[in-house]
Every structure is written in C-alpha cells, then in structure tokens.
N, C-alpha and C positions, 0 to 999 in steps of 0.2 A: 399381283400376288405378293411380292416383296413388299409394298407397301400395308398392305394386312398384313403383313408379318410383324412387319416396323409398329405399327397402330399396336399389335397386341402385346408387342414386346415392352414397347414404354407404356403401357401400363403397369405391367409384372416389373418395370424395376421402378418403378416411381419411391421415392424414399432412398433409392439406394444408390450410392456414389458410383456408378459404371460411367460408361461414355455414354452421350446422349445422342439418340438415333434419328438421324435426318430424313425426310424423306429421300426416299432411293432414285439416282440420275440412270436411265437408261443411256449407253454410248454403242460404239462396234456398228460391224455390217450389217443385224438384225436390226439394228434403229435408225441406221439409214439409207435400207432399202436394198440392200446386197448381202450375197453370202458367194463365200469363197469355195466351199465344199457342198456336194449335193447330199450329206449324211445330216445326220441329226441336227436341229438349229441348236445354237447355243445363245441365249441373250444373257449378256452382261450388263450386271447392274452395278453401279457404287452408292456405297452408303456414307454418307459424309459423315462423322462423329464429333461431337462439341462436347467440351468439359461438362461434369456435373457440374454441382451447387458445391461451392469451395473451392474448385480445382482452376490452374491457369493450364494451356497451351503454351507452348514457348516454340518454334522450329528452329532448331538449328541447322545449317544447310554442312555437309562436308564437305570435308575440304583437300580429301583423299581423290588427287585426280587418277590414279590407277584404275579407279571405279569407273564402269561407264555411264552418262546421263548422268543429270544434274539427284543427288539425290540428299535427304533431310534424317532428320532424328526428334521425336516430338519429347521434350523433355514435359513433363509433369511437376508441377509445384501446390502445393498449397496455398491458396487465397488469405491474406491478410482481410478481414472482416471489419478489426476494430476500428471507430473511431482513432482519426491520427489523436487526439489528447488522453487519449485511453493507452496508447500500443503500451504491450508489457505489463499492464496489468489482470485483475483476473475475472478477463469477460472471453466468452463464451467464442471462439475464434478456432480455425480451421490449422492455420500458421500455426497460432502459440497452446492451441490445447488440445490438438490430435484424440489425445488416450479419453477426455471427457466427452467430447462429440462420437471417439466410438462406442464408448458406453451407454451413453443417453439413445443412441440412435441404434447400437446394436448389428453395426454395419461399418463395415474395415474400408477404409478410403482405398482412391483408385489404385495408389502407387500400393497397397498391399497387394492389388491384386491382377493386375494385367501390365504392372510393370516389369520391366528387368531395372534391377537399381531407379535410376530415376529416368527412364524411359518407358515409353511407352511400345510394347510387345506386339508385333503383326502374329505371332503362332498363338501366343496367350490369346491376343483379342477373335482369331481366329476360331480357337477352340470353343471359348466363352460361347460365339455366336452360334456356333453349329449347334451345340448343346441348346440352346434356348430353342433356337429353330424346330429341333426333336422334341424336344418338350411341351410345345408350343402348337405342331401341327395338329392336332385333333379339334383345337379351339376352332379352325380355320373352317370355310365352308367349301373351299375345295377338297378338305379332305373327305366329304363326300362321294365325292366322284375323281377322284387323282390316286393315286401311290407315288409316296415322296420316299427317293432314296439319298439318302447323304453320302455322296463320291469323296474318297479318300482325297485330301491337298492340305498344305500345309502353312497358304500363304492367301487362301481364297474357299468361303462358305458355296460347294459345289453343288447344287440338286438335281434331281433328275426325276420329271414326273411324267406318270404314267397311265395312260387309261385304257388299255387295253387297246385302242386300236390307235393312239397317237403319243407320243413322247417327243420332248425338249430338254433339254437343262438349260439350267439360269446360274451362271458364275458368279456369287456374291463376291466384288474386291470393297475398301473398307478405305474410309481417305479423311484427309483435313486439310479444309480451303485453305488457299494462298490467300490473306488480305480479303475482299471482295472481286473476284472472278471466278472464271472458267477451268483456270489450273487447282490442281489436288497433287498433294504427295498422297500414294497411292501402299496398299501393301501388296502392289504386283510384281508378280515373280521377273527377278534379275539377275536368272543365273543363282549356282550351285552354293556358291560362297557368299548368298546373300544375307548378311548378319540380321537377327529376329528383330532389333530394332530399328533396322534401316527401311525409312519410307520413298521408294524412288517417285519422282516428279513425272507427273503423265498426265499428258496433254489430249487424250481420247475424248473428254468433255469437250472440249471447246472444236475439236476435231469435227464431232456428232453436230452440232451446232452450227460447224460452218456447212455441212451437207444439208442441215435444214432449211438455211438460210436461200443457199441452190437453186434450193426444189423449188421453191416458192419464187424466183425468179428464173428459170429455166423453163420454156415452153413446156407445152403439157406431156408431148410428145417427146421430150428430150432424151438422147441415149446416154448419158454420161453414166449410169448405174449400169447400163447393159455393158456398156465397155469397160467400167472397172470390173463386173463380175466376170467378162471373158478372160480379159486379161489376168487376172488373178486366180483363175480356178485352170489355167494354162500354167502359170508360172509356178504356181505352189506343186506341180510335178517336175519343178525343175531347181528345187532348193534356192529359189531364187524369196527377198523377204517379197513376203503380200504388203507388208506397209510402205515397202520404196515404191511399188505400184500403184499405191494409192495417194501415195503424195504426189508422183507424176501427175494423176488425173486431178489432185487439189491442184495445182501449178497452173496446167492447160485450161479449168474453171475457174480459174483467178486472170488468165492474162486475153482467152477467146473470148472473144462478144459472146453472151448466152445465147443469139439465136446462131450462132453456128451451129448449137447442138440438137438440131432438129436430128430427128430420124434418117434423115437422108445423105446426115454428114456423116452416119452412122461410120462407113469405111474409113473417112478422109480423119477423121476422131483418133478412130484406130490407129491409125497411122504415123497420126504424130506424133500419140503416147508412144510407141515401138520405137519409134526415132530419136525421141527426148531419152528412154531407158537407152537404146544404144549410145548416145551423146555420152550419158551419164558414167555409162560403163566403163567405155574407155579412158573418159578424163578420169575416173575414180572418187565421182566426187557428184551427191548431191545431198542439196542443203535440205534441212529440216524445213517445214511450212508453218510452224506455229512460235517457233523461239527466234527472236529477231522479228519476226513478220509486224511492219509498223500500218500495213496499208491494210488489215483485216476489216470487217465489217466493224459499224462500232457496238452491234448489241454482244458481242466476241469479246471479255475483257483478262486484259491479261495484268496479269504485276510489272511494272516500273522494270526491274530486274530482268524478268522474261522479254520482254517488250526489245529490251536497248540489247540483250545479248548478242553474242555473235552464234549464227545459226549452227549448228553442228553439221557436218555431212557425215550420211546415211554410209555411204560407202568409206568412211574412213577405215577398215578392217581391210579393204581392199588394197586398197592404198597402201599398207604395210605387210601386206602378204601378195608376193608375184605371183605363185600357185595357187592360191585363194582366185587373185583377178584374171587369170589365164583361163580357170574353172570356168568361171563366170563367163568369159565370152563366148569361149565354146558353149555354155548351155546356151546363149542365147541365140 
C-alpha cells in the first residue's frame, strides 16, 4: 500500500524540489511476527527521503546530552552545480542562482519549503505528506474497496483503513540513512519537548532485520515470537517498557543455541527471559542490543560510530529515580 503510494507520489512531484521518496522499510511487531496487544494491528512503515536534484543532506548529530538517545538535525544546502573553472560566474547553478532556477522552473526549492531556517522540518514534512497522501487516495486501487482516514499526529503520517468488516492502521515515520546501513534518524516521536527539527536515531530497521535473520535460522517450530508475544502483552499491563522485553529475548537469541528454541523449551525460554528482566531490574541496568553490538550478523550494518559506541542502558531512568526502581520490582 505505502509503496503505491510512494509510486504515485513521485510521479506528482517529479520536476519539483521536495524530498525524494524511497521505497517504504517495514519494521515493529507486525513484521516480525508478533504483536504486543490484541486490538487493532498497527504496521509501521519508514520512508527513507533523499535530496532532490540541487539539494545536499548534511546530519549534524547534537550534542545536547540532556536529550535522551543519540539524536541529528538534517541541515539542507544548496548544490554547487558549476564547473570548478566556472564557479561565480553566470551559469545556471542551484548555490549561486536560486531566484533564476526558481523562475525558469516555477518551483521554490526545499529550504523554501519544508525547512525551518536551514533545516529540515519533521511537522512541515509531515504535513506535506499527509496532504499528498489525501490527495492522492482515489488514484490508488485500493480505494476501491478500503476507507482511508487520516489520524491526527504530528510527527508520523497515521492511516487507518477500512472495509467494513476488517481495519488496521499503518504509521508512516519519515527518515535519512546513516552512510550505508540499517540505522535512520528518524521523525519519531521523543517526548513533549521534541524540537520540529530534531531527527532522533532509531535502530527499529536493523532491529526487524535481525528477527529476520532468526526466523530463517530458528527451527520451524521455534517459540521465540510466542514468548516475546506473552511476555510483552503481560508486561505492557504493568507499565513496564515492551522494548526492554524485547531486547531481553534479542539477548537470549543471540547467546542460546537456536535449537534450544524448539517448542518444548517453550517454559525453560520463559524462564530465563523473567530471570534475565529480574537480573536487570535489580542491577538497574540493561544495555541496548544494537549500539555497541560488534558481533551482529553481517547482512545487519551499522555506522563506524554506532558500531564502537558504548551501549546505553535501557534502565538508566531507573537508576536515578529509587521510587521509579522500587515501582518497578514490586510490578514485577
């Protein structure tokens, strides 16, 4: 669906300086075979965006550690076109003749319009999309047979379709590759006071990818999805996160032999996730599986940067709040 979307969108802006529309990466529990709640599926999709024609990327990473997670800022610049024995004279260039290329072309480059100053805008490019999306659905051939509603956000293109006897929604978030890998800064939501141009870094691709990777060596019969699904449709009534649950069962799928995980370890599975969260709990402390992680698969690729980091722990919140980690045991 997202992908006929993307298909009919870059045609409608073809000529026109926006961001250019990748194909769409499916990530989350829907793509890898689990869901946390028994209501409505939700799949998420990212759409990775690349400069038009004239425009550079730049990320700059902050450096505000108050923030939490590693997070970027995509500045926007104009492309130097000319021949270097040309620069500064008067040929037709993106850099030195702005006002001529938007005349001739009739069309106001990016930073007119989904910038803030010379950044690039997660609400602006938000809205942009949702709008095209509206405009867009009747070309589609599922609007045939679907009703598409566009759910209020302000950081993520939300749908919601429907056919009278079945509905989903598909969370559109909006990103740009690290280098060549699996990491995106991302425009997903991080918290209240997240500034419109900050892109936080999320690791949910390469996450999806290593559950792939799993499946395809995990006997046929393996319980690993069954027991992250119990576990996590257990713990999400008890405010406890779903993703510390889920990196415990990436952990235990990284370090047990994959035929442990037949159906019959089903219990013994269990068990040692519940063990490893109680471990974790108490110490107040467990590490991330994707930042630092050097012994990943290698179709898995990360940036130099991410790669050599020092992992963050999941429970640092804990850690600095006694009544926060006291909560925490009693739930568990």
């Amino acid at each position: 669906l997202i992908n006929n979307f993307t298909t009919v969108l870059r045609r409608s802006l073809s000529g026109t300086f926006y961001p250019v529309l990748q194909q769409a990466i499916g990530f989350g529990s829907a793509f890898e075979g689990w869901t946390a709640r028994e209501e409505e599926i939700v799949y998420q999709v990212l759409v990775p965006l690349t400069p038009p024609l004239g425009h550079i990327f730049h990320l700059e990473r902050d450096a505000d550690q108050q923030k939490p997670g590693r997070n970027f800022r995509v500045r926007v610049e104009l492309e130097c076109r000319c021949p270097r024995e040309y620069q500064g004279m008067n040929m037709l260039c993106f850099q030195h003749h702005p006002e001529v290329i938007r005349r001739r072309t009739r069309q106001p480059n990016l930073l007119d319009t989904l910038c803030t100053g010379f950044y690039l805008d997660v609400k602006k490019t938000v809205h942009w999309f949702c709008a095209l999306v509206g405009a867009s659905w009747q070309r589609l051939p599922q609007s045939r047979s679907w009703h598409l509603v566009l759910l209020p956000s302000k950081r993520s293109c939300n749908l919601r379709l429907t056919n009278g006897q079945e509905s989903f929604q598909v969370k559109v978030l909006f990103g740009v590759q690290r280098h060549i890998s699996d990491i995106f800064i991302s425009s997903r939501y991080r918290g209240a006071q997240t500034p419109s141009t900050m892109w936080p870094e999320t690791y949910a691709v390469a996450e999806t990818k290593f559950f792939r990777h799993m499946a395809r060596q995990a006997p046929q019969d393996s319980s690993h999805l069954k027991c992250l699904q119990l576990l996590a449709r257990v713990i999400v009534r008890k405010d406890f996160s779903i993703h510390s649950i889920k990196t415990i069962i990436m952990r235990l799928l990284h370090t047990v032999p994959v035929s442990q995980w037949h159906r019959r370890h089903f219990l013994l599975q269990l068990s040692d996730a519940l063990e490893q969260l109680r471990l974790s709990l108490e110490e107040k402390h467990l590490e991330h599986f994707i930042v630092g992680n050097q012994r990943l698969p290698e179709e898995i690729r990360l940036p130099p940067d991410v790669q050599r980091a020092k992992p963050p722990n999941l429970f640092h919140g804990l850690a600095q709040d006694p009544v926060a980690h006291s909560q925490a045991m009693q739930a568990y």
